[in-house]
C-alpha positions as a Markdown table, in Angstrom:
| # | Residue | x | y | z |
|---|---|---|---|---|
| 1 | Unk | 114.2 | 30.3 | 106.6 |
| 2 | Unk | 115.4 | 30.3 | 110.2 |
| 3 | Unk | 118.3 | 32.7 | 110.9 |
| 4 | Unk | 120.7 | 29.2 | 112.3 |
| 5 | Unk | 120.1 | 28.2 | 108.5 |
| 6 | Unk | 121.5 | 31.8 | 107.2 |
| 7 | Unk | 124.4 | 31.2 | 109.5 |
| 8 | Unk | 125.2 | 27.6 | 108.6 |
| 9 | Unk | 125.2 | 28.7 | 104.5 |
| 10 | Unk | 128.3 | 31.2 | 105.2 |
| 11 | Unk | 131.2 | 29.9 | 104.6 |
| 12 | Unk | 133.8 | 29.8 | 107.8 |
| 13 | Unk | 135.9 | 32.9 | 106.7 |
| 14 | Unk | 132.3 | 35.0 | 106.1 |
| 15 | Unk | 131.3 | 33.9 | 109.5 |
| 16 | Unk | 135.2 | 35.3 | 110.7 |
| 17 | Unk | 134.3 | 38.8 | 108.8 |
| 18 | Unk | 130.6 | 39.0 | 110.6 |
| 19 | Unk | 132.3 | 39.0 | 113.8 |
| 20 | Unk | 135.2 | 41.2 | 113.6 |
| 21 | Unk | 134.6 | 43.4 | 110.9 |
| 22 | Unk | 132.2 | 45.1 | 113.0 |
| 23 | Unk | 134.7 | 45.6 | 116.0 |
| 24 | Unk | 137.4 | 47.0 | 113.5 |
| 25 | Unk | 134.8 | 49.4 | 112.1 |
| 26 | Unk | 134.4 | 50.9 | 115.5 |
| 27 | Unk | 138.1 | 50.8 | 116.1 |
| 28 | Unk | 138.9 | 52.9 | 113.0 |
| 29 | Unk | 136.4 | 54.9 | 113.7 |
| 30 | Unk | 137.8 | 55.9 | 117.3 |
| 31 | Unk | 141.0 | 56.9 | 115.5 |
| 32 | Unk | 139.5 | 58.7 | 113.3 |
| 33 | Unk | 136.7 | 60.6 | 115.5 |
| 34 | Unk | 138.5 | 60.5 | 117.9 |
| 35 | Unk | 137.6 | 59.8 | 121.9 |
| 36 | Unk | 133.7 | 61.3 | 122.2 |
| 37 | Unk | 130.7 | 59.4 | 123.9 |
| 38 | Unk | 129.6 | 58.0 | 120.5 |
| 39 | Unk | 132.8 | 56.2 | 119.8 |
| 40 | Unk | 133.0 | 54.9 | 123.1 |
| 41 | Unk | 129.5 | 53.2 | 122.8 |
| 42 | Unk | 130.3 | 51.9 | 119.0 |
| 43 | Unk | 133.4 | 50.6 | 120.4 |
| 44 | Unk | 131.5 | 48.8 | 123.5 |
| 45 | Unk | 128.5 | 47.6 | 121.1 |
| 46 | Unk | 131.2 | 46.4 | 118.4 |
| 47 | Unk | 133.3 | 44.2 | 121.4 |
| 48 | Unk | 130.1 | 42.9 | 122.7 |
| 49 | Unk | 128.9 | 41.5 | 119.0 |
| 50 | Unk | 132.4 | 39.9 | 119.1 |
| 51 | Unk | 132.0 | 38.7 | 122.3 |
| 52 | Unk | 128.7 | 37.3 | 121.8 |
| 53 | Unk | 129.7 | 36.2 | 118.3 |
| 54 | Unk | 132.5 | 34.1 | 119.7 |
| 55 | Unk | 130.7 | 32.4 | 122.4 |
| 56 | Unk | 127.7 | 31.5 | 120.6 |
| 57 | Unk | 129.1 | 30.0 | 117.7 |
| 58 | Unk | 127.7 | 27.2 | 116.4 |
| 59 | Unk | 131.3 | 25.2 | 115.4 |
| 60 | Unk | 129.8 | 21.5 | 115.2 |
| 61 | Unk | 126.6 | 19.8 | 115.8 |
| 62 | Unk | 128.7 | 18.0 | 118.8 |
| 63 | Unk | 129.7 | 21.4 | 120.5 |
| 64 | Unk | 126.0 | 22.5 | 120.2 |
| 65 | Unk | 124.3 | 19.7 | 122.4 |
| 66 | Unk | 127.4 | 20.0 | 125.0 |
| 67 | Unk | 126.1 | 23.4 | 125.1 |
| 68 | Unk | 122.3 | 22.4 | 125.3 |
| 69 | Unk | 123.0 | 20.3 | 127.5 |
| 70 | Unk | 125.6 | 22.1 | 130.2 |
| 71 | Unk | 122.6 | 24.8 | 130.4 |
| 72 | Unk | 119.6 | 22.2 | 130.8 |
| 73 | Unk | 122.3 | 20.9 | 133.6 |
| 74 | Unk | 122.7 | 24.2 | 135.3 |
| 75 | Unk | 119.2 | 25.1 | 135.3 |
């Protein structure tokens, strides 16, 4: 079982909870820890799964070759 096939079974609201859950953990955690070094790299690790969860998401099957093929243009 390929991971893309894990991804694709989850529902669109799961998917939602994957990528910000993570991000909010951090942020409550900052609040309550306060500032320290530790929070500050939970909080940059939880923006960047955000980050990479937003731009890498696969929406449609359309939006994926776009994708595939604006890269095999580039390089």
């Amino acid at each position: 079982m390929a991971p893309r096939d894990l991804v694709d079974g989850l529902s669109p609201y799961a998917r939602l909870a994957t990528a910000v859950l993570p991000f909010v953990v951090c942020v409550v955690l900052r609040f309550i820890l306060g500032k320290s070094r530790l929070t500050g790299w939970l909080l940059t690790l939880g923006l960047v799964w955000f980050i990479m969860n937003m731009l890498m998401a696969p929406y449609s099957a359309g939006l994926r070759q776009e994708v595939v093929n604006l890269v095999g243009h580039w390089l």
